[in-house]
C-alpha positions in Angstrom: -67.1 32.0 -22.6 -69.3 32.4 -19.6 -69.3 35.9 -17.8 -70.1 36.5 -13.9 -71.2 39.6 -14.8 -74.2 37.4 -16.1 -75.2 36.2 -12.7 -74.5 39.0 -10.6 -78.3 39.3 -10.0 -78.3 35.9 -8.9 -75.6 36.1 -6.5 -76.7 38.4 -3.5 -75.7 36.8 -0.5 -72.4 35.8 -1.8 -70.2 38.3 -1.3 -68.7 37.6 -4.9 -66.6 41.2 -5.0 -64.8 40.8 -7.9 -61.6 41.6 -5.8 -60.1 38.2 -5.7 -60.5 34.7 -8.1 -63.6 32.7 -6.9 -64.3 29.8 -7.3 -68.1 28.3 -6.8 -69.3 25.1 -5.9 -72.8 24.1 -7.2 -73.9 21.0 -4.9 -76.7 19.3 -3.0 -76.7 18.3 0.5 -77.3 14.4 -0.8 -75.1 14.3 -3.5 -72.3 11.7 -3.0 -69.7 13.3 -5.3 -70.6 16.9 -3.7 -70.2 15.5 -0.5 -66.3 13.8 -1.1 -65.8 16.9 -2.8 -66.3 19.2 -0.1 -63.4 18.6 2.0 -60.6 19.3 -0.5 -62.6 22.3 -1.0 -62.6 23.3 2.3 -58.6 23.0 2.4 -58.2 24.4 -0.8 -60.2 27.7 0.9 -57.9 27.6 3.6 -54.8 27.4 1.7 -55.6 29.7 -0.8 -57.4 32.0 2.0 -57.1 35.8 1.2 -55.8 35.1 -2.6 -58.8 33.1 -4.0 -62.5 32.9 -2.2 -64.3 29.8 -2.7 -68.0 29.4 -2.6 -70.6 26.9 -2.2 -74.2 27.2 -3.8 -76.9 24.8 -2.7 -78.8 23.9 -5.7 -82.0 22.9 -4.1 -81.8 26.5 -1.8 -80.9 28.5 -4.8 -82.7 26.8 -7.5 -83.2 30.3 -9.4 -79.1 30.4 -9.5 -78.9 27.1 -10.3 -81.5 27.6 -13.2 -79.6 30.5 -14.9 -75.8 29.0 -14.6 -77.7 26.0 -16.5 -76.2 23.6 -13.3 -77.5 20.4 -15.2 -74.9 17.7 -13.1 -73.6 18.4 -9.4 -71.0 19.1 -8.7 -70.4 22.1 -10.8 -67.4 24.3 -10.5 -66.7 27.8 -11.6 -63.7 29.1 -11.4 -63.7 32.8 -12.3 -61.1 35.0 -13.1 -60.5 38.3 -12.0 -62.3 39.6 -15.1 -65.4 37.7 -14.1 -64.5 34.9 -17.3 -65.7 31.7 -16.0 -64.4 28.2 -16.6 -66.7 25.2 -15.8 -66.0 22.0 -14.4 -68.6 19.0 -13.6 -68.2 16.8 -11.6 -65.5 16.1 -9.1 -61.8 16.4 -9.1 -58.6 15.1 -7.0 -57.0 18.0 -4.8 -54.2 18.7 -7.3 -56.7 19.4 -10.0 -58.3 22.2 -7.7 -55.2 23.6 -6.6 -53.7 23.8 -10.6 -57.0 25.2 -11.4 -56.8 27.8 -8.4 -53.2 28.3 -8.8 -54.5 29.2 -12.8 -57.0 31.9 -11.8 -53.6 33.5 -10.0 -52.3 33.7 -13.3 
């Protein structure tokens, strides 16, 4: 199992604290998927505000990220634990998948 603790180094800028869940979004600005994808996000971030933090990585800003989480497909999803344990997901989901997965990382 994948680790944040791995790409801590990578992740300046983020704000990933470790505090709450997180979960990330690996996209593109031209990517179809990433772009339908993006709303739910956006209201899952909302609903889930202040209990899980959600992030958004550009691939082709943060290609040295993207490089060392091995991001071969957008989107890519990690959802992280509060002991930095990641769970991967590629490509994109319906609203209820996020919210079980988010609902998960509460666990």
């Amino acid at each position: 199992m994948e680790n944040i603790k791995d790409y801590l180094q990578y992740l300046r800028g983020y704000d990933y604290t470790g505090r709450i869940p997180v979960i990330i979004d690996f996209y593109a600005t031209w990517c179809g998927p990433c772009q339908s994808l993006s709303p739910l996000l956006h209201r899952l971030a909302e609903e889930y505000e202040g209990r899980v933090k959600v992030l958004k990585v550009d691939v082709d800003k943060n290609q040295e990220l993207a490089a060392a989480a091995r991001v071969m497909s957008i989107p890519t999803l990690f959802f992280v634990d509060m002991q930095g344990n990641i769970e991967r997901h590629v490509g994109a989901m319906p609203y209820q998948q996020l919210a079980d997965n988010a609902q998960r990382l509460l666990e």
